[in-house]
Every structure is written in structure tokens, then in C-alpha cells.
C-alpha positions as CSV (number, residue, x, y, z in Angstrom):
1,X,72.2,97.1,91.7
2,X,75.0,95.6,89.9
3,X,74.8,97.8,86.8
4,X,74.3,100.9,89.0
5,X,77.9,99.9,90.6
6,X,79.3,100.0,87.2
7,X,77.9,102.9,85.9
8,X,79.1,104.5,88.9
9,X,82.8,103.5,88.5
10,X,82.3,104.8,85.3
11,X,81.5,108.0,85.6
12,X,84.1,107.8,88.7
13,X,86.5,107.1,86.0
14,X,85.6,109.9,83.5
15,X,86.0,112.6,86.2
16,X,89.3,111.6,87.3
17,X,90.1,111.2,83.6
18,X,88.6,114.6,82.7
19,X,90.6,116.3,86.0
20,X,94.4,114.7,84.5
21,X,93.0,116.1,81.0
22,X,92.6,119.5,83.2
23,X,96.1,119.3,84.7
24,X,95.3,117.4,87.4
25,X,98.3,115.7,88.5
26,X,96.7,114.2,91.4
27,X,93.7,112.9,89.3
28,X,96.3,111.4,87.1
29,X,98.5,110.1,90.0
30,X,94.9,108.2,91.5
31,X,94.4,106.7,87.4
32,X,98.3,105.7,88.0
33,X,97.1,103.6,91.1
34,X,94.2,102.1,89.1
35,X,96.5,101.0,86.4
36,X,99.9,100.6,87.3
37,X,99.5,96.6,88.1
38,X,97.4,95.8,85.0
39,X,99.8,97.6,82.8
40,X,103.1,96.2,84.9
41,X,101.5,92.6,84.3
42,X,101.2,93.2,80.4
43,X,104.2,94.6,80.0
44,X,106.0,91.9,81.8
45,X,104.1,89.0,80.0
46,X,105.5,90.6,76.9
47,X,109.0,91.3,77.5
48,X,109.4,88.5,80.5
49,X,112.0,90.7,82.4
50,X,111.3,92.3,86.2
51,X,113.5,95.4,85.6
52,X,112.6,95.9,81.5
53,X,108.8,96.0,82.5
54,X,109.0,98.4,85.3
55,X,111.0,100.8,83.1
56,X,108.7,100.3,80.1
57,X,105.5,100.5,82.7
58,X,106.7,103.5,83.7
59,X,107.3,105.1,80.7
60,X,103.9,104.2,79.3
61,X,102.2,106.3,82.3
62,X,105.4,109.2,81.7
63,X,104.3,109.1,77.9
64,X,100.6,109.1,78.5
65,X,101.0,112.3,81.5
66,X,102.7,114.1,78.4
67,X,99.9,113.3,76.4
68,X,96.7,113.4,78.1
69,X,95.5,117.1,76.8
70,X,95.4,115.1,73.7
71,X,93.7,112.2,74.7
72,X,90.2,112.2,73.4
73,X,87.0,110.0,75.2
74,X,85.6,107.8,72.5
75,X,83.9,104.5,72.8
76,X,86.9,102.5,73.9
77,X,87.9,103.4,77.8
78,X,91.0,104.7,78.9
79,X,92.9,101.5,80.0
80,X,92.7,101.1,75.5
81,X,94.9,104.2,75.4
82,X,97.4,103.4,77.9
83,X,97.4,99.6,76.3
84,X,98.2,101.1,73.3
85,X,101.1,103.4,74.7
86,X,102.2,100.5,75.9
87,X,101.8,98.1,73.0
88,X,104.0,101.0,71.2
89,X,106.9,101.2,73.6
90,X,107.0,97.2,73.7
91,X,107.6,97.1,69.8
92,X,110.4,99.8,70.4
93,X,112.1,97.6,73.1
94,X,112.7,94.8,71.1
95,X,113.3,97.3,68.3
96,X,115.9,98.1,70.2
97,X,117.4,95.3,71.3
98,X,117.3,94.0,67.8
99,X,114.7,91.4,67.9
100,X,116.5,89.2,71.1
101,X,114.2,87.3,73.3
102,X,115.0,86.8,76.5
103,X,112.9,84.7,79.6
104,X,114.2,85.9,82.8
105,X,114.5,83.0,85.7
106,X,112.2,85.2,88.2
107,X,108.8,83.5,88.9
108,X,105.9,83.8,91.7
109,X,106.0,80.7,93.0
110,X,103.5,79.4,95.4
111,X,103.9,79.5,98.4
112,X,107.0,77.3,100.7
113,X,104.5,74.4,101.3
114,X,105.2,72.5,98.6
115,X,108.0,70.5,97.6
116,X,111.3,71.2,96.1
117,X,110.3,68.7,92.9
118,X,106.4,71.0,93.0
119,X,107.9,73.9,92.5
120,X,110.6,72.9,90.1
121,X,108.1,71.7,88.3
122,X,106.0,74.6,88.2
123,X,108.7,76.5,87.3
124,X,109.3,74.6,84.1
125,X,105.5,75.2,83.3
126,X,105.7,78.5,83.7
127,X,109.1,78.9,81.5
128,X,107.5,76.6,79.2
129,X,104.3,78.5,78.8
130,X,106.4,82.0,78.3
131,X,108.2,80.9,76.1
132,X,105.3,79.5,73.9
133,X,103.6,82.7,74.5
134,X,106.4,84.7,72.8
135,X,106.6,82.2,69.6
136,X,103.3,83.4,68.8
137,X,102.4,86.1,66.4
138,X,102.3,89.5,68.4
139,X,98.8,89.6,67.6
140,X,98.1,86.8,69.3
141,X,100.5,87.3,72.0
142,X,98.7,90.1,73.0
143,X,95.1,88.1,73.0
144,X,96.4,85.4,74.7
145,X,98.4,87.7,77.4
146,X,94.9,90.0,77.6
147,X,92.5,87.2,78.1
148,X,94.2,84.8,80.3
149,X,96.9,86.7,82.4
150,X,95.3,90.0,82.6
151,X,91.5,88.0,82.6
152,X,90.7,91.4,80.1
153,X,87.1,90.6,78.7
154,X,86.3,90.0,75.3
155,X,85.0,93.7,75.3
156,X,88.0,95.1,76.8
157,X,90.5,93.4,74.6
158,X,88.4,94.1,71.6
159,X,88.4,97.8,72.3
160,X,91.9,98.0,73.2
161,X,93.0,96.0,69.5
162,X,90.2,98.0,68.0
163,X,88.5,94.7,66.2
164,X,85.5,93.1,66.7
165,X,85.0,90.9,69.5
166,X,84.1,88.1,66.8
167,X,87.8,88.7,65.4
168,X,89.3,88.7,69.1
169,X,87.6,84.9,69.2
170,X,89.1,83.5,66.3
171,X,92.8,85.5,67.2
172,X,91.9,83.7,71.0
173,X,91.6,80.4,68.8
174,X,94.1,80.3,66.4
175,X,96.7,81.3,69.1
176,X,95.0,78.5,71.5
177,X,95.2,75.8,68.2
178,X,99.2,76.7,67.5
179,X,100.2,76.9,71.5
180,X,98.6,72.8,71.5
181,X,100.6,72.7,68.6
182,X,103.5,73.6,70.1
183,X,103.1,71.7,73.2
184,X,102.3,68.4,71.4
185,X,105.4,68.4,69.1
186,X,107.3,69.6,72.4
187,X,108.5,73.6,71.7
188,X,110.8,74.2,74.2
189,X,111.2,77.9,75.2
């Protein structure tokens, strides 16, 4: 039953992707809804700034509506395409800004039930984390971002990087090995 589901939202996904190829701006606007969170979220992890990842979020879907007659089904699914559009406009941000990295102070905290010194403290995790995160090699940024904030599978991020899932493994290691590194010598973001 389970693969049946999945085959379904499959196909599901291939005829709204075919309609946007067609002109649809309605199929394109109901991919738009799919997306826009999973996309928002990567972007976000990667250039750590509220307003700079909405604009850049919605420039990838603005790029990829300007696009989409070319966009051609292969093996890898469509959220690889607008990863990659997005992957693109990141590297032209900081392009742009001339290689300056900058963690903005807005986090999701939990909720007001816990106490002052909790969520101080889980504020400093998460700034510490970020900041890690973005002393990695882009490479493994993107892994690392994929798999853990985004919970991508192996076969998604794979397809999206266009590598093996074997090589996806050893980036997932490498960047796990040098963020311990980090942390146990005390990187501070």
C-alpha cells in the first residue's frame, strides 16, 4: 500500500510538473506550495538571514517559472532542479557581497515554557552550530544542511549533487569528523 502511495504522488507530481512545462501557471503556483518551505529552509541554512532567504527563495521559483519549458524530466526529480537554481543564486549572493558571512540573531526558539537561562542557551547552540556549518566546505555545507535540517534522504541529496549516494556518505562523514573537530578545539561562530 505504501509503495502504491508513493507512486501515486509521483505521477501526481509529474502531471503538475508537465501542466507548468505547458504554461500552467496554476500547476506551477500548486509546485510553488510543495516547495516553497523546503527551499526557504535551505536557503536560509545557507545564507543565515530571514530577509536574504526569502528574496533568494523567491528568486529561485521566479528563475525556475522562466525556465521551465526548458526543464527536462530525467532520473533526478524536480525538487534537484529547483536545488540547483537555488544552489546557483546562493553562490551569486555571497559573490556579491564579496565573500562576508553574516549569522543573523533570529532563531525559533521553543516555546515560552522554558527558562530565560534554556533558551539562552539554546540560542548559543544554535549560533554555534551555524556558524560551524558555514566553516565547512560548500560541499559539505550543503550535505550536512540536506541531511539534517532539510532530513533530504540519501537518494534525494545524491540526485540533487549528482554523485553517488556512496560519495554523499563519505561528504556526510568528513563534514561530521571536521564539525567534532571544530567543536572539540572550541570554533566559535
Amino acid at each position: 500500500m505504501r509503495a502504491e502511495n508513493k507512486t501515486s504522488a509521483t505521477e501526481n507530481m509529474d502531471l503538475l510538473v508537465d501542466k507548468a512545462i505547458g504554461g500552467d501557471a496554476e500547476a506551477f503556483g500548486s509546485l510553488y506550495d510543495i516547495f516553497i518551505d523546503r527551499i526557504y529552509r535551505h536557503v536560509y541554512y545557507r545564507v543565515s538571514n530571514k530577509d536574504d532567504a526569502e528574496d533568494i527563495a523567491q528568486q529561485v521559483f521566479i528563475r525556475a517559472w522562466k525556465a521551465i519549458k526548458r526543464y527536462r524530466r530525467t532520473s533526478k526529480p524536480f525538487l534537484a532542479w529547483l536545488l540547483k537554481i537555488c544552489h546557483n543564486l546562493v553562490i551569486d549572493f555571497y559573490r556579491s557581497k564579496k565573500g562576508a558571512i553574516y549569522i543573523d540573531d533570529e532563531f525559533d526558539l521553543p516555546g515560552s515554557e522554558e527558562s530565560p537561562e534554556r533558551l539562552a542557551e539554546s540560542e548559543y547552540d544554535q549560533k554555534l552550530l551555524r556558524g560551524i556549518i558555514l566553516k565547512l566546505p560548500d560541499e559539505q555545507q550543503q550535505v550536512i544542511i540536506m541531511k539534517f535540517i532539510e532530513g533530504f534522504s540519501y537518494t534525494e541529496i545524491s540526485s540533487s549533487l549528482q554523485k553517488s549516494e556512496g560519495a554523499v556518505r563519505v561528504i556526510q562523514h568528513r563534514a561530521l569528523k571536521k564539525m567534532r573537530t571544530m567543536l572539540e578545539e572550541g570554533a566559535n561562530p
